[in-house]
N, C-alpha and C positions, 0 to 999 in steps of 0.2 A: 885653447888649442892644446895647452899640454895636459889636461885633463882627459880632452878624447885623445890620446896618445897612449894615456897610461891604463884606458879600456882597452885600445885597439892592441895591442903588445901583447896581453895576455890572452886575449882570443887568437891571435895571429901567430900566437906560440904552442896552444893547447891544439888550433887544425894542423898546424905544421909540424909539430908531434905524433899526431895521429897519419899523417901523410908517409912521416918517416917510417911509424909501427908498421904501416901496410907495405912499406918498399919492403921492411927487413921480415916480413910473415913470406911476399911473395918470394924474396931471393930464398927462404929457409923451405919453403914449399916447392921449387921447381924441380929439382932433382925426381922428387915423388912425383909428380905430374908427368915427367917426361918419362918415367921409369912405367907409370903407370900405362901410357897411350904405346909403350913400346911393347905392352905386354896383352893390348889391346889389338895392335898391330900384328903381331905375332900370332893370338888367337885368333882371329880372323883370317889369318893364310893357313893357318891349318884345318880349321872348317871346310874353307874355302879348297885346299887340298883335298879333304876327307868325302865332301858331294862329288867335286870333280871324278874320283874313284869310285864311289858309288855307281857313279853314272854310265864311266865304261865297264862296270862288271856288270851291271843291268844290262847293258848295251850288248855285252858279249852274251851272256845270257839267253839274250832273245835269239842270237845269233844263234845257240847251241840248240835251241829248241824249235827252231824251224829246220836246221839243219838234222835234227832226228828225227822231225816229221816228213820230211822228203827220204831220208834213209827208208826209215821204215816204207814208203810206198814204194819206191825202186827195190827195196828187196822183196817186196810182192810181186811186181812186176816180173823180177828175176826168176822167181821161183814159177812163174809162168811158160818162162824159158826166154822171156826176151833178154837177149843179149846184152844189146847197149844198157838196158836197165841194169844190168850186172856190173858193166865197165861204170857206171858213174854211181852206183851205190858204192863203189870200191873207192874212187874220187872223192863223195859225201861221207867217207869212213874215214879216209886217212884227214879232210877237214877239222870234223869233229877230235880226232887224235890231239889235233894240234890247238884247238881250244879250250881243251879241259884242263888242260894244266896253269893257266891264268885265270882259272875260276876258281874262286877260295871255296874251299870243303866247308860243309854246313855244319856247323857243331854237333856232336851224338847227345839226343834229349832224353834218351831211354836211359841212360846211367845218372 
């Protein structure tokens, strides 16, 4: 009996050392992990910010470009002499006014 006693002691010393190494790797590890997924977190809401904006400038976009396609035919119309085509190209002018200034300028490619 005390022969397997004095196997089992030093295996039961060598895993429980090893148990220990991995408690004191993970407690010297966590800080970096938690640092890491917070910056992970963090990345991803700003992604996640940066489409969401894509998405209403595209959105507005479309907006501007249909709304210059209808300008432009009411002021054909206007120039016909209809009327009301005048009153609401004047309407689809002052729209477009107010869209263009939350649509970001496209970078100059020629310089």
């Amino acid at each position: 009996m005390r022969g397997i006693s004095l196997i089992i002691a030093p295996v039961l010393a060598l895993s429980l050392s090893g148990c220990l190494a991995k408690t004191a790797l993970d407690v010297a590890t966590a800080p970096v992990r938690v640092a890491g997924k917070a910056v992970d977190v963090a990345t991803t809401s700003q992604s996640e910010a940066d489409e969401k904006r894509g998405r209403e400038i595209r959105k507005r976009e479309e907006r501007l470009g249909k709304l210059e396609r209808q300008y432009d035919k009411q002021r054909a119309a206007c120039s016909k002499g209809d009327e009301r085509a005048c009153a609401d190209a004047r309407d689809t002018y002052d729209e477009i006014q107010q869209i263009l200034p939350t649509i970001p300028a496209e970078p100059d490619r020629h310089h």
